[in-house]
MIKOL-336843 format. One line per field, with one value per residue (C-alpha): x, y, z; residue in three letters; residue number from 1. Coordinates in pm, 1 decimal, always signed. Each point is the difference from the previous one (the first is absolute). Layout:
x <- X ...
y <- Y ...
z <- Z ...
res <- ALA ...
n <- NUM ...
REM end
This chain:
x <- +0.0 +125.3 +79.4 -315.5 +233.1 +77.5 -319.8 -133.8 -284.8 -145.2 +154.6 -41.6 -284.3 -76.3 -357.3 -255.8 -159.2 -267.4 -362.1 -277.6 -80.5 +287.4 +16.0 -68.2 -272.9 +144.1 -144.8 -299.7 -225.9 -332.5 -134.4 +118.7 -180.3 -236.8 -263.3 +57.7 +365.9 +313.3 +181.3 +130.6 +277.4 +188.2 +239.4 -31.0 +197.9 -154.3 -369.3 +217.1 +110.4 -362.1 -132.7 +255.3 -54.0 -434.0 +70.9 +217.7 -302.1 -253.4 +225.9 +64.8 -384.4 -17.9 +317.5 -199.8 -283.6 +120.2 +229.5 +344.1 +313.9 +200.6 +213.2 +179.4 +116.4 -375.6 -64.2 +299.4 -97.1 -367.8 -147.1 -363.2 -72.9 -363.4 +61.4 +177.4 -405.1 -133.3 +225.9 -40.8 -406.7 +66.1 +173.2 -227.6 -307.9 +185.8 +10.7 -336.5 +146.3 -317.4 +105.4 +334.1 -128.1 -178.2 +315.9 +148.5 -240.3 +88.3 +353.4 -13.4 -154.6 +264.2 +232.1 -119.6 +3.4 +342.8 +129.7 -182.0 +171.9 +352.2 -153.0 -64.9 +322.6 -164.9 +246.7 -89.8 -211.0 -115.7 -5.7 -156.1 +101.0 -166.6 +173.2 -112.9 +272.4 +374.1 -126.4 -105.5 -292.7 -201.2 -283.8 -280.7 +152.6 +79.9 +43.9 +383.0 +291.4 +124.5 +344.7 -134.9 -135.2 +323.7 +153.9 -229.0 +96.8 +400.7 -98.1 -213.9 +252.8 +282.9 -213.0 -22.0 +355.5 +76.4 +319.8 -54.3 +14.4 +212.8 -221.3 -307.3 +146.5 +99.1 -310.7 -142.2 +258.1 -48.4 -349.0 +29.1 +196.3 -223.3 -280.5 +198.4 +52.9 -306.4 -256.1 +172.1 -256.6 +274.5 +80.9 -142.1 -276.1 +174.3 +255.5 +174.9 +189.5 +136.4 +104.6 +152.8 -94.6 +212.5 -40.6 +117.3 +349.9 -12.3 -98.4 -360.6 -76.6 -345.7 +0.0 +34.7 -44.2 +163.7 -225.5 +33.8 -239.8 -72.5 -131.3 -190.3 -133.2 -355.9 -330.8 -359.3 -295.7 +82.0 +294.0 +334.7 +133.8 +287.2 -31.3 +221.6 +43.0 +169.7 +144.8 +127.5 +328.2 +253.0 +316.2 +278.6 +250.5 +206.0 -363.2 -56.7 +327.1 +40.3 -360.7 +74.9 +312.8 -139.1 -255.4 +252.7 +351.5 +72.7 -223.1 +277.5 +201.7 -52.8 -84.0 +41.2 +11.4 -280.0 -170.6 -69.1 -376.2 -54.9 +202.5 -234.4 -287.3 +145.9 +111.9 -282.5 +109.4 -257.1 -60.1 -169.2 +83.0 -147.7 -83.3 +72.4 -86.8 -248.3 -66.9 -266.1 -384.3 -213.9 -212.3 -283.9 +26.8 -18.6 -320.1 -140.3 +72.9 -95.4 -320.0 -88.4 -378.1 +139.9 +337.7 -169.6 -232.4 +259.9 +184.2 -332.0 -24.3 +350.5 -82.0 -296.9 +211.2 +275.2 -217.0 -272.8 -48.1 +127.6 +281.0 +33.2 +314.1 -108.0 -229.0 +293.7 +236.3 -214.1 -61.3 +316.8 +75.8 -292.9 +105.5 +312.0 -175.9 -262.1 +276.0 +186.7 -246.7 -172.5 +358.4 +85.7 -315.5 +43.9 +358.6 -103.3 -266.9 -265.0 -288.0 -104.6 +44.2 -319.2 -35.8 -310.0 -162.2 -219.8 +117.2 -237.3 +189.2 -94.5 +219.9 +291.4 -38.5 +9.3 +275.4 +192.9 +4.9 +75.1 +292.4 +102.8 +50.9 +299.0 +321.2 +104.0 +331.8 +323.0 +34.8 +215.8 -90.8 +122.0 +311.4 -208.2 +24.1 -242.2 -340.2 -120.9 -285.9 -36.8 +34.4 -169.2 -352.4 -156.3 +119.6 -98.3 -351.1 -21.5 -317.5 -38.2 +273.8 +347.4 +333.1 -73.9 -306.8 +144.5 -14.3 -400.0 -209.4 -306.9 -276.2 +246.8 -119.7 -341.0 -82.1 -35.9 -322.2 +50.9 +252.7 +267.0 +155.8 +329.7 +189.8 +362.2 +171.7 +38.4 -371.8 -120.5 -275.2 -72.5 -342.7 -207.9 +171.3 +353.8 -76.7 -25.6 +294.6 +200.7 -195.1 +143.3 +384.6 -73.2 +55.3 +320.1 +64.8 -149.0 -129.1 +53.5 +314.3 +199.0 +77.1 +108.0 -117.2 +122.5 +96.3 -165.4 +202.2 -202.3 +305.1 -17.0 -382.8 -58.6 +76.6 -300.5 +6.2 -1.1 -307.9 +55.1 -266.3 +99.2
y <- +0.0 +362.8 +239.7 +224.8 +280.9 -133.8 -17.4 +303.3 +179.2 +127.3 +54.8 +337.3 -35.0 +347.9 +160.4 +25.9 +311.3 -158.9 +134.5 -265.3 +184.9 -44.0 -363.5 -138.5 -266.1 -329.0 -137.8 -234.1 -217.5 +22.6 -189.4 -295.8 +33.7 -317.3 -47.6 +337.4 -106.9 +143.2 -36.3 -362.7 +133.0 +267.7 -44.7 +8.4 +308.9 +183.5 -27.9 +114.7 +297.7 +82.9 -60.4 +301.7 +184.3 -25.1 +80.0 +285.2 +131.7 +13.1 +123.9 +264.8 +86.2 -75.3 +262.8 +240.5 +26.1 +20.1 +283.0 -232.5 +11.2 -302.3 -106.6 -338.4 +33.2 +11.3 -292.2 -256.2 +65.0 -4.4 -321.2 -26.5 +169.3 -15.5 +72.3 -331.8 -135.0 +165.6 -123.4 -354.8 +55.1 +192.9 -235.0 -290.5 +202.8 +66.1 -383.1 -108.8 -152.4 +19.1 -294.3 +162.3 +308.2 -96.0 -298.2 +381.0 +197.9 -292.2 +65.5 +405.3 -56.6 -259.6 +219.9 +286.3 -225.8 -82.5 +377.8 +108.1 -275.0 +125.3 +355.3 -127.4 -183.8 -372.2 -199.2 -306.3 -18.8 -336.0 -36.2 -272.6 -98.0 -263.6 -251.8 -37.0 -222.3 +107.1 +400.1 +146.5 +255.0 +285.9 -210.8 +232.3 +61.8 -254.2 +151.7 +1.2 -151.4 +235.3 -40.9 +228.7 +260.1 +23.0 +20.0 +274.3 +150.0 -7.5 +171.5 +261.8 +89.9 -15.9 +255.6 +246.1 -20.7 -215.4 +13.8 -411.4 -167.1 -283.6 -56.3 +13.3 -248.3 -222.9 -33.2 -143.5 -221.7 -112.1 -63.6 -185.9 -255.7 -11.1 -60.0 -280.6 -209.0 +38.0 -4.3 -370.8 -261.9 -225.0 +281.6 -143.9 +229.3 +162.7 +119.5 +333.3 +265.0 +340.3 +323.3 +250.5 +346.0 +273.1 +389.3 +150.6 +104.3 +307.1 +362.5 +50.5 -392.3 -49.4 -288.9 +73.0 -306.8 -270.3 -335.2 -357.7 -198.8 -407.9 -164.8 -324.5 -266.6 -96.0 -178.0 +61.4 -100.2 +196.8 -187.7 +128.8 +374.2 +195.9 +166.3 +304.3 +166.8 +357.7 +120.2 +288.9 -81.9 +184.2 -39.0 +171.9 -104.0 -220.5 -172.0 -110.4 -110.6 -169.4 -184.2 -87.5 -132.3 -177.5 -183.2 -110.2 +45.8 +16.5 +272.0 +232.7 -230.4 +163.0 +361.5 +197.2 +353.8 +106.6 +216.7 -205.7 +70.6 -113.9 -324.0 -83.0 +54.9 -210.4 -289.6 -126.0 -310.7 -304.5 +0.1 +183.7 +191.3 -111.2 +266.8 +304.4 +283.4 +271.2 +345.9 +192.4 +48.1 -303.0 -175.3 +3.1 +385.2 +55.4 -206.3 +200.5 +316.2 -166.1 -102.7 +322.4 +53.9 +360.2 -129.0 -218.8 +234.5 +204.1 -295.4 -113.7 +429.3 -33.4 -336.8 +156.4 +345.2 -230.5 -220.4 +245.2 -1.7 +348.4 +53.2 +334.6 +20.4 +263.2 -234.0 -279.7 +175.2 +112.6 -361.0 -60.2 +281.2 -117.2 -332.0 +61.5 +321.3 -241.9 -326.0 +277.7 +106.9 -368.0 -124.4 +348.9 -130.9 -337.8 +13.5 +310.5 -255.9 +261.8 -170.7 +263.1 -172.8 -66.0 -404.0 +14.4 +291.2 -37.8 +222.5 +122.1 +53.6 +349.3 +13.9 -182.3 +215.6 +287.7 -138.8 -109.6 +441.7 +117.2 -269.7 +38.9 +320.7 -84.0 -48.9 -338.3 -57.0 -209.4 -303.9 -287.3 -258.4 -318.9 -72.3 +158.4 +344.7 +301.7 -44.4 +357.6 +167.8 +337.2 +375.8 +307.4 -141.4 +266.5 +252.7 -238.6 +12.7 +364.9 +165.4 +282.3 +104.3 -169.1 -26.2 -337.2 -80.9 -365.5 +10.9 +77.6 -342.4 +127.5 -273.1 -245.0 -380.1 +128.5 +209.6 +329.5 -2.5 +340.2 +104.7 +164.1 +293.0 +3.3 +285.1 +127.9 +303.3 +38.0 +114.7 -369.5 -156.5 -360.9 -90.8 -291.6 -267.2 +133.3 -70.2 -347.7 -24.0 +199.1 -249.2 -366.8 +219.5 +12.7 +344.8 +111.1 +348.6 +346.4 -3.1 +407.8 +19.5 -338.0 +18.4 -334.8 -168.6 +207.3 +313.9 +289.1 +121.7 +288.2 +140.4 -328.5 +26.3 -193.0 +268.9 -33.1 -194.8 +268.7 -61.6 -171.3 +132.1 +382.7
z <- +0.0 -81.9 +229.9 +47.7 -77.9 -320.0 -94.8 -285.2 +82.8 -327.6 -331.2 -137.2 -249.6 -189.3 +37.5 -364.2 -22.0 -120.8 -124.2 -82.8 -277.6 -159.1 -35.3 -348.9 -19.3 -131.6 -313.0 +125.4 -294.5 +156.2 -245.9 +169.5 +312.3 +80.2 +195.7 +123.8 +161.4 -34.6 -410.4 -22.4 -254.6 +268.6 +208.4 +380.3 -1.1 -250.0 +176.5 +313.4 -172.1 -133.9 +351.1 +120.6 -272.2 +76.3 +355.5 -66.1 -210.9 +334.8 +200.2 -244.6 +55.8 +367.0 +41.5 -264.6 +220.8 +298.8 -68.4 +54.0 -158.1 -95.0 +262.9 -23.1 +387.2 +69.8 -245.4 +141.3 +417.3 -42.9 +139.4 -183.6 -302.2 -76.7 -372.0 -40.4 +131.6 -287.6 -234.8 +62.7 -1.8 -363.6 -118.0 +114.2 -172.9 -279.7 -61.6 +113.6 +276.7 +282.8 +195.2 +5.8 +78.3 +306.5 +169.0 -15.3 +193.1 +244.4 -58.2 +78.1 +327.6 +84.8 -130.5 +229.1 +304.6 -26.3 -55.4 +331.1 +165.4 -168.5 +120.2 +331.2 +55.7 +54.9 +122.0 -181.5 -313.6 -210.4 -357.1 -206.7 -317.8 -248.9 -214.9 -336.7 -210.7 +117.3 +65.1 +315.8 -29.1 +195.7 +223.7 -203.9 -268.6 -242.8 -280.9 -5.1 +178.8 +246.6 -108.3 -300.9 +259.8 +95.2 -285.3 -93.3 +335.0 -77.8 -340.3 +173.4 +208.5 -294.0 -179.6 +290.3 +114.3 +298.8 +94.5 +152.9 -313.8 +158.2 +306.6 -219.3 -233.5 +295.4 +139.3 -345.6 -34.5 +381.1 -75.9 -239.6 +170.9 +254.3 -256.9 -172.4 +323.3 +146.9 -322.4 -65.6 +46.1 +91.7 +332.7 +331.1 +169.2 +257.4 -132.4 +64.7 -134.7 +182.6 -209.6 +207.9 -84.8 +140.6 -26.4 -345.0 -14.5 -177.2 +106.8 +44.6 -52.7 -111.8 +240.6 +346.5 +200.9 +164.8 -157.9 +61.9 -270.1 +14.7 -248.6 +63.4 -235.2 +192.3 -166.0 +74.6 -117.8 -389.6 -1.1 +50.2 +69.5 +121.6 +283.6 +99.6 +343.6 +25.0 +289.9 +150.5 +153.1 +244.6 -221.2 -139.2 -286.3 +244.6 +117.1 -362.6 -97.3 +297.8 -31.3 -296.4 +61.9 +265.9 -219.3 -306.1 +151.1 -406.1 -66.5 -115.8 -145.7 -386.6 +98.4 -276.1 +149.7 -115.9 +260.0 +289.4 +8.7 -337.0 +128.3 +226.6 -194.5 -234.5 +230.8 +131.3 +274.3 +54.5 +359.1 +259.4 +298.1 +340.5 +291.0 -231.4 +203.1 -212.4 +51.0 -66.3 +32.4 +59.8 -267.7 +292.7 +14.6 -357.3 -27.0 +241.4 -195.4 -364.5 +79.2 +89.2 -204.9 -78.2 -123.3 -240.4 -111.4 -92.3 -176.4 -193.9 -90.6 -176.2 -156.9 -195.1 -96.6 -148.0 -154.8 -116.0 -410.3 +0.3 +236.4 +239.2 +70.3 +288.0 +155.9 -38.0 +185.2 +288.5 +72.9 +19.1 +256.2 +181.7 +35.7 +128.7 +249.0 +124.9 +86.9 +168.4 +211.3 +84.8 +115.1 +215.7 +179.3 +17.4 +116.9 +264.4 +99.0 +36.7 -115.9 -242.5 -294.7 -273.0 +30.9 +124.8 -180.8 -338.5 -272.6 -241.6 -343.4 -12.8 +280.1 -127.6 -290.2 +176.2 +223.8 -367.5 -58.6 +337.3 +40.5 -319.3 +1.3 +217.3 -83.6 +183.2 +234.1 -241.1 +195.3 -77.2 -179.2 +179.4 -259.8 -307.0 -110.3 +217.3 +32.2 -14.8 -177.3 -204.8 +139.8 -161.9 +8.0 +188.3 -260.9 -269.1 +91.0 +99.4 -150.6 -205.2 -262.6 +19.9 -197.2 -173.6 -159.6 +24.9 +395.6 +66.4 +80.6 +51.2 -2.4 +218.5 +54.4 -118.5 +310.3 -157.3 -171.3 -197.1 -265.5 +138.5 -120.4 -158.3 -102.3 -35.3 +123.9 -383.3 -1.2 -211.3 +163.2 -72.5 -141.0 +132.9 -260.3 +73.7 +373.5 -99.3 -187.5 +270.8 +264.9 -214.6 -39.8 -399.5 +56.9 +160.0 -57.5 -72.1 -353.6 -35.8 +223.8 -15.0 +363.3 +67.0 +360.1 +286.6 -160.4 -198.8 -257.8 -148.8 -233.0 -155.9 -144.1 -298.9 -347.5 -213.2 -317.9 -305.6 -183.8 -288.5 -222.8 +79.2
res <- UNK UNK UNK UNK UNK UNK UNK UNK UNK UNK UNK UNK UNK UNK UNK UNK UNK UNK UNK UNK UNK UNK UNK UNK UNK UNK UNK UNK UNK UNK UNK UNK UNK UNK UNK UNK UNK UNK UNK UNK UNK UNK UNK UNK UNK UNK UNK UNK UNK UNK UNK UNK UNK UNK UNK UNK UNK UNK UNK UNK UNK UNK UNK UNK UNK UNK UNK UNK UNK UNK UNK UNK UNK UNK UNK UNK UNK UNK UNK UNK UNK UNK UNK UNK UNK UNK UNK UNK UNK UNK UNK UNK UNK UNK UNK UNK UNK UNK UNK UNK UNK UNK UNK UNK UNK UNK UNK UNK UNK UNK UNK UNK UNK UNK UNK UNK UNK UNK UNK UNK UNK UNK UNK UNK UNK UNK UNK UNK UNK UNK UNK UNK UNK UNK UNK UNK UNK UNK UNK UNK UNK UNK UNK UNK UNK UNK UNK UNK UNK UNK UNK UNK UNK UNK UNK UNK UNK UNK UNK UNK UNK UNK UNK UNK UNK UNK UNK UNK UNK UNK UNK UNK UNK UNK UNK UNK UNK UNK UNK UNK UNK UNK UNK UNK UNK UNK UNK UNK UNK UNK UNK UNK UNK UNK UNK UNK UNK UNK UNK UNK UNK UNK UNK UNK UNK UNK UNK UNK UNK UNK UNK UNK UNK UNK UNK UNK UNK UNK UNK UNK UNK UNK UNK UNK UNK UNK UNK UNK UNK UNK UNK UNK UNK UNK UNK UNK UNK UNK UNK UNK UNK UNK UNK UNK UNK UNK UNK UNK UNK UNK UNK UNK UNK UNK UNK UNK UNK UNK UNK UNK UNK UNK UNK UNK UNK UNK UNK UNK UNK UNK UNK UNK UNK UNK UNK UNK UNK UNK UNK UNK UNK UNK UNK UNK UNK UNK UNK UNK UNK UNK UNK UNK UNK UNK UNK UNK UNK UNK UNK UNK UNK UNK UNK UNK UNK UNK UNK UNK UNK UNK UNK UNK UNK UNK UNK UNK UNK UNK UNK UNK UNK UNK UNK UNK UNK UNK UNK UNK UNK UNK UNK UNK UNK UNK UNK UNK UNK UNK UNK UNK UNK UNK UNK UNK UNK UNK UNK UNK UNK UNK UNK UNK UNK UNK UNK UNK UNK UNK UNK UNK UNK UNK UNK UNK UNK UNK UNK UNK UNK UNK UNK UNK UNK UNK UNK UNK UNK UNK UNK UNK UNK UNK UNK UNK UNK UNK UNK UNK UNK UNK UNK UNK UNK UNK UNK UNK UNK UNK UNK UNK UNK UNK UNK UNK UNK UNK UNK UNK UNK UNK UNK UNK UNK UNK UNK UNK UNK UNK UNK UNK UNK UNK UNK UNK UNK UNK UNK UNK UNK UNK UNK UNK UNK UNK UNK UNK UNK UNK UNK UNK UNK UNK UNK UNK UNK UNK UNK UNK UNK UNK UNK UNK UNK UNK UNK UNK UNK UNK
n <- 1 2 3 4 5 6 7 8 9 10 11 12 13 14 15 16 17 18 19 20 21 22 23 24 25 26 27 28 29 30 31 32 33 34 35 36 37 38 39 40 41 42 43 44 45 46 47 48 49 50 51 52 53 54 55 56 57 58 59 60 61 62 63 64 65 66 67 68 69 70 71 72 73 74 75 76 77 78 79 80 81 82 83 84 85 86 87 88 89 90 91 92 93 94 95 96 97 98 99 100 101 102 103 104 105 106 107 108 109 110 111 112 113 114 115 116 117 118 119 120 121 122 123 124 125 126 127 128 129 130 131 132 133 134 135 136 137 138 139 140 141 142 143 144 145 146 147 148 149 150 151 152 153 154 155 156 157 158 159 160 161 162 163 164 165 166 167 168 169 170 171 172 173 174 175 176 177 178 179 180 181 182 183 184 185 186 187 188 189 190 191 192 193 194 195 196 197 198 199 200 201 202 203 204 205 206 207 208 209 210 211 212 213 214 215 216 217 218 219 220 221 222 223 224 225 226 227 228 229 230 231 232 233 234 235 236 237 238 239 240 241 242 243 244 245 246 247 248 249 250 251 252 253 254 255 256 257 258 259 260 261 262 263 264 265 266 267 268 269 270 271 272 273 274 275 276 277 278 279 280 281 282 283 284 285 286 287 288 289 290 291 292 293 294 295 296 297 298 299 300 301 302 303 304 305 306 307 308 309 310 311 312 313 314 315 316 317 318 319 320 321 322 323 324 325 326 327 328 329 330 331 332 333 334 335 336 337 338 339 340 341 342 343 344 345 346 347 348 349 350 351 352 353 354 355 356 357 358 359 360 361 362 363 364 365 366 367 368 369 370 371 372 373 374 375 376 377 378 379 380 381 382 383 384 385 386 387 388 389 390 391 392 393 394 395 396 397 398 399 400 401 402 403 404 405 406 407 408 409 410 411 412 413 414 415 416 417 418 419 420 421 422 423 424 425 426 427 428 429 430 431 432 433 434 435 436 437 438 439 440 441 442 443 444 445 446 447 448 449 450 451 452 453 454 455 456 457 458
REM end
């Protein structure tokens, strides 16, 4: 085994400055589409590139609307992007896919369970994961092996510049090792495997946490299933590498100096640890707070907003900040013990709508996201659904989650004033910006009015 010392920490990897609207859309036959599936002809790649280039596309809008700029920093540490949700149902409409569609809707609310538990800091979370052939996939969602989603994921984060390309390519490749040994019919149930997951290595890590994962190969009454345990551990870099060490005295016998993170990522050891001490909240504790009715009103509120026919962006991100307001508050009072939590209350849905635009309105705390990048919500929605005239026609909501039962009014500083049907189009994010002024989202730029067209016919 290497001296710890000896070990590298990161390699310098340069930084893209990178703008999704930039990136050229590969060549893609759609002629060749069956049954409404993905073209037999293209490469895996190729449909990996087209899904970043479709998601760069939303979030394009999503941005538009909501007065952001691009920021990749924002992009790599953010833990749950809701525009990735509407992708995936887009995409799923786009190809008739309604069963699909709906092992999805499954798969968002999973999805959102398991980031308030990274939010929370849960010290130990379980995954399932079916086996279909000799791939591992999502328990709702069985559209694709997971090894694709991340894939996708190590693109996505290509694209927007992550500076832990290594790490992120480790954990693929550890993956898929543990998928080969333990989707093997021939693999006794029981089986385990342990990946050690330690902090990032490089400045302002996207993944913050000290994790411990086991994978175990268990059957049920669907047949069999991997099941993994995270946990939150109390270690540093001298914990890990002597775990590991501990667990395959050979286990460092070929390092390659790549960064040691990615290493261990990439090395998963069969075996398990006994008595491994976990930090953390407790799983009992965060059930308490879940099943809060006014939680999961606000959860089922975000559901319909990303799911809706016509997206609003607005009403999308409120959610989101709602969410994370409203898990905030439930565990303040459930750790403070003082009994004033909403288990026991009925909430109408008026009043989890109404709840949706006061706490949305908010601009949620950046927590950690228990080894995954920040879970944290948007800022600037109380300006963004100010009334009266603002500086970008693109940031007005008006008729939110179909509360508001009049048209609003929508004008710009400018002096244009959006009729009823342009209140539509600014309400879906078709339109983005002042039709007389240009100002783009966030900023009214009345030197830079449109110049008239000469007429033609003069």
């Amino acid at each position: 085994m290497p001296a710890l010392a000896e070990l590298p920490q990161q390699r310098d990897l340069s930084m893209r400055n990178f703008n999704p609207a930039d990136f050229v859309m590969p060549v893609i036959d759609y002629s060749r589409r069956v049954e409404g599936r993905r073209p037999l002809s293209v490469s895996k790649d190729a449909l990996i590139a087209e899904d970043i280039w479709e998601h760069g596309q939303l979030q394009n809008k999503f941005d538009a609307v909501l007065g952001r700029k691009y920021d990749s920093k924002d992009m790599l540490t953010r833990s749950y992007n809701p525009v990735t949700d509407r992708w995936r149902i887009e995409k799923l409409r786009r190809f008739g896919d309604k069963e699909g569609e709906a092992s999805y809707r499954k798969e968002i609310d999973r999805n959102i369970e398991t980031n308030l538990r990274e939010r929370l800091q849960v010290g130990e979370n379980v995954v399932t994961y079916r086996i279909i052939g000799n791939e591992l996939y999502s328990q709702d969602f069985l559209e694709e092996p997971f090894s694709d989603v991340l894939k996708r994921g190590i693109e996505y984060r290509l694209t927007h510049g992550t500076q832990e390309a290594e790490r992120e390519a480790g954990e693929l490749e550890g993956w898929r090792k543990v998928q080969k040994k333990l989707a093997d019919a021939n693999t006794p149930v029981g089986t385990k495997m342990t990946v050690f997951s330690p902090p990032g290595m490089v400045e302002d890590s996207a993944y913050d946490r000290q994790l411990v994962d086991e994978y175990e190969l268990v059957e049920g009454r669907d047949g069999r299933s991997v099941k993994l345990t995270r946990r939150i551990v109390d270690f540093d870099t001298t914990d890990y590498a002597k775990t590991a060490h501990s667990l395959d005295f050979h286990y460092f016998d070929r390092y390659d100096e790549r960064p040691l993170d990615a290493w261990f990522l990439s090395h998963p050891i069969e075996g398990t640890l006994a008595d491994l001490k976990i930090k953390g909240m407790s799983s009992s504790a965060f059930d308490k707070i879940y099943q809060s009715p006014l939680l999961q009103g606000i959860i089922q509120e975000y559901l319909g907003a990303i799911t809706a026919e016509n997206v609003d962006w607005r009403q999308v991100a409120l959610t989101i900040n709602a969410i994370y307001n409203q898990v905030d508050a439930e565990e303040k009072a459930v750790l403070s013990d003082t009994g004033k939590t909403e288990q026991q209350l009925y909430i109408s849905q008026d009043a989890i709508r109404s709840k949706v635009q006061m706490l949305g309105m908010q601009t949620p705390a950046e927590r950690g996201g228990a080894g995954c990048p920040t879970s944290k919500g948007y800022d600037g929605m109380s300006n963004l659904f100010s009334t009266g005239s603002f500086n970008s026609v693109s940031s007005y909501g008006g008729k939110v989650g179909g509360i508001s039962g009049s048209c609003p009014e929508i004008k710009c500083p400018c002096g244009w004033k959006a009729s009823e049907s342009e209140v539509a189009s600014i309400q879906a994010g078709t339109i983005t910006r002042c039709p007389v002024c240009d100002s783009p989202p966030g900023r009214y730029a009345p030197n830079e009015a449109k110049k008239e067209e000469p007429d033609l016919a003069a």
